[in-house]
N, C-alpha and C positions, 0 to 999 in steps of 0.2 A: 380691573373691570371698570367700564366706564356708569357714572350713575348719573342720570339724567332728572334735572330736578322740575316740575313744570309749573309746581304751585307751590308758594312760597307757605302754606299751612302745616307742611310737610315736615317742619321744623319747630322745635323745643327751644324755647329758651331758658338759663337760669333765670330763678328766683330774684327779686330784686334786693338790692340791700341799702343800707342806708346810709354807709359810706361812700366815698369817691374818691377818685385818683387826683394825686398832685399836677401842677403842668409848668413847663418851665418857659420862659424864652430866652432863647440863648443863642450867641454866634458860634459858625462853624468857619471856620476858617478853610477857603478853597487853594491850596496849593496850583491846581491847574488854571484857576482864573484871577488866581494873587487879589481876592476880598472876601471880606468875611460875610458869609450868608445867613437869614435869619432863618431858625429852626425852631417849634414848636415841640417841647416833652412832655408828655403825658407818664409819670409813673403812678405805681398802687398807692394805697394810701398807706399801708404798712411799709411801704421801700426802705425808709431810712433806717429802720431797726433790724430789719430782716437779714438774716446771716443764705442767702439762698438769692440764686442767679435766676435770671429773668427772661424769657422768651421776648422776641423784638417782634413789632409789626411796622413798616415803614408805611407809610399814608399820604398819597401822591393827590395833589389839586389838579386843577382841571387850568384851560385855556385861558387867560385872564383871569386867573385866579392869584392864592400868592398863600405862604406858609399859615397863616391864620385863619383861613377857609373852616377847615374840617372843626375847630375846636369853638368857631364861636356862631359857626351854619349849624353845627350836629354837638353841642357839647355834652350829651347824652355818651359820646365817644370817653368822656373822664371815668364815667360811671363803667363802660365797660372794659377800659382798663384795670378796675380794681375785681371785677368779678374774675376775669380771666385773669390776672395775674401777670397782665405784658404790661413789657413798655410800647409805648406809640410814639411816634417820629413823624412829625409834618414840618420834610425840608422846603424851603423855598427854590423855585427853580425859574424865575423868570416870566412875562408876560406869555411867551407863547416859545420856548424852548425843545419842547415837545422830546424832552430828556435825551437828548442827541449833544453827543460833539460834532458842532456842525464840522464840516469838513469846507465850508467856505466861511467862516465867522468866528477865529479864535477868543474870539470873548466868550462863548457859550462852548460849555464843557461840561454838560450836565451829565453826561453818561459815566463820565469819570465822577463827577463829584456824588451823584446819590449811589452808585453801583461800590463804589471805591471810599473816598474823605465821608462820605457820613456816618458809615460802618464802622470803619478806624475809629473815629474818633466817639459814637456812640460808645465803643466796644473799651475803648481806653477810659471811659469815663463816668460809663455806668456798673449796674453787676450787672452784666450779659452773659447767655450763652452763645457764645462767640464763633460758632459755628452754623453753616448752613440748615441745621435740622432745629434751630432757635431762633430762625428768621425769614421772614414774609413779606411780602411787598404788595399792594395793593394801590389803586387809583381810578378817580372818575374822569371818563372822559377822555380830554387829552392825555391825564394823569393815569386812564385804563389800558391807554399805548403803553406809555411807557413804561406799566408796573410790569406788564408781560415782555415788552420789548428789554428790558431790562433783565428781568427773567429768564427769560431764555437764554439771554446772550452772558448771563454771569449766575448760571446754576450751580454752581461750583462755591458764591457768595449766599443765593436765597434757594431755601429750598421748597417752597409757595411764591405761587402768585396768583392774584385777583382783578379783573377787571370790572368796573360797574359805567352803563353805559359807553363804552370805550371807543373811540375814532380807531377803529383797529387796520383800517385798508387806507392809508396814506394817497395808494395811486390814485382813487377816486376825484373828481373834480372837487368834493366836500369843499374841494373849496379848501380842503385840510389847512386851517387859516396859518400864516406866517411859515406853514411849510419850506417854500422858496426860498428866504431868507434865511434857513436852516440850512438848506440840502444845495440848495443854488438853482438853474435853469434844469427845468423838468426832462429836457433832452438828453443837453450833455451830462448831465449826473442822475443818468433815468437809472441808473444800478443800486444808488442809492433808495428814488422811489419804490424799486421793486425789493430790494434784499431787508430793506430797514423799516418794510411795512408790514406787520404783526399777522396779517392773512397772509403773507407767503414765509414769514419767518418758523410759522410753527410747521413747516417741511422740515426741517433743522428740531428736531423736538433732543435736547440734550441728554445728552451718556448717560449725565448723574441723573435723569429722571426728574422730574420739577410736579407740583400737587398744582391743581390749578382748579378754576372757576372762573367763570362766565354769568352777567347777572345785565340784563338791560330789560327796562320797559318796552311795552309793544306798541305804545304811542309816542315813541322817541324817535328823532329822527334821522340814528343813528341804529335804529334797531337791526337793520338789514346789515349792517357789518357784522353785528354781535352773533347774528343768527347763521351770516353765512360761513363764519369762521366756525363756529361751533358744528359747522355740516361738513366742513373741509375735514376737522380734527378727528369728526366719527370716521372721515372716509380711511384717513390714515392712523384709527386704533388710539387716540393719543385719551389717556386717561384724563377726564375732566369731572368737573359737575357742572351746569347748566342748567339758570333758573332766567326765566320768561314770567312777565307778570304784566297785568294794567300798569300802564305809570309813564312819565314823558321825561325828559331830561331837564329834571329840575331837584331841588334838596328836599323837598317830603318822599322822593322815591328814594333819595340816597342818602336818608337818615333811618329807611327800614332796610336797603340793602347792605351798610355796613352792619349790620346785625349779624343777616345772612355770611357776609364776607369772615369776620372775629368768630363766630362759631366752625365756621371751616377751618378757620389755621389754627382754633383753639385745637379742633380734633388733630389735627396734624402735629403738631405741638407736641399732646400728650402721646401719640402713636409712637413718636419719636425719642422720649426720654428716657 
């Protein structure tokens, strides 16, 4: 059943506490782009002594952005690792990669590294639950493409995804910055602009069934994507949640929407253990 969220008051949060989560930096080494990438770990604050495996959230930056975003724009994100009990993953993906293996630019191989090498090696080197129903992918913006593009295309790896203000329709003139340089000339690799753009990718809604969410401001100017994707998905039945609020594309809207986003995969999480 689909639940349609419209006002963000509509939701409960925990209790605050007075502990916080650990945070690491650390490299991950890309097999498919042969260097090592900076990764951002948020674990609880009890992790090291704890004999019990941990639900993962992956947390995607936006366009111009870079691994350190989420935890030093929202570091409120350490606090709500330790409430929920995940870990939090903010890989680095490049000035404007837009989580694609370009198919004209063998140096970017993002689809492979955050879908595939981040997972591995999260999974080999923390206590994880090491299956899709212990794992979430979320991202702003650029990073809201590709948490769903990613999503969808590896449900079988995440069994949530989250977008908060998201560039979700690629074909748009948006302008979709550095697109081209990804995907190549708009013409001859228009297959690419249409199959690998997140409004026509959720036709393709996967086997394994994926939990999802939808969250942008109405003063963003990106919000026409958010709203028109989410009007496709009702048309084709695809289970979401979908919240709309005052707010523009900026970090005071997306340091209350990952609130919103961690309580949805916390519910999922726990539906799932």
């Amino acid at each position: 059943m689909k639940k349609i969220v419209a006002i963000a008051c509509f939701f409960t949060f925990p209790a605050t506490i007075s502990h916080a989560g650990m945070v690491d930096s650390i490299a991950i080494y890309s097999q498919s782009m042969k260097k090592d990438i900076k990764t951002v770990v948020i674990t609880p604050d009890d992790y090291p002594a704890a004999l019990v495996k941990y639900p993962v959230v992956y947390l995607l930056h936006g366009y111009g952005g870079n691994y350190s975003n989420w935890v030093t724009k929202v570091p409120s994100i350490i606090h709500w690792a330790d409430v929920y009990q995940i870990i939090i993953v903010c890989p680095d993906a490049a000035f404007g990669s837009w989580y694609f293996d370009s198919p004209v630019d063998s140096t970017f191989r993002y689809e492979t590294f955050i879908s595939t090498e981040v997972p591995n090696y999260i999974d080999a080197h923390y206590k994880t639950i090491a299956n899709r129903k212990g794992r979430a992918i979320a991202g702003l913006s650029m990073g809201g493409h590709g948490a769903l593009f990613i999503g969808f295309r590896h449900a079988d790896t995440f069994g949530a995804c989250g977008s908060m203000s998201g560039a979700l329709n690629i074909t748009k003139p948006y302008r979709a910055r550095d697109t081209w340089k990804r995907l190549g000339d708009s013409i001859t690799n228009a297959h690419y602009y249409r199959d690998w753009s997140v409004f026509n990718l959720v036709e393709h809604y996967p086997k394994d069934s994926i939990a999802i969410i939808l969250d942008c401001g109405t003063n963003d100017k990106l919000w026409d994507m958010t709203k028109t994707t989410h009007e496709k998905m009702l048309q084709l039945n695809i289970p979401h949640d979908y919240i709309e609020r005052p707010g523009k594309h900026e970090w005071p809207y997306w340091t209350t929407a990952i609130k919103y986003q961690l309580l949805f995969f916390n519910e999922f999480f726990n539906k799932n253990k």
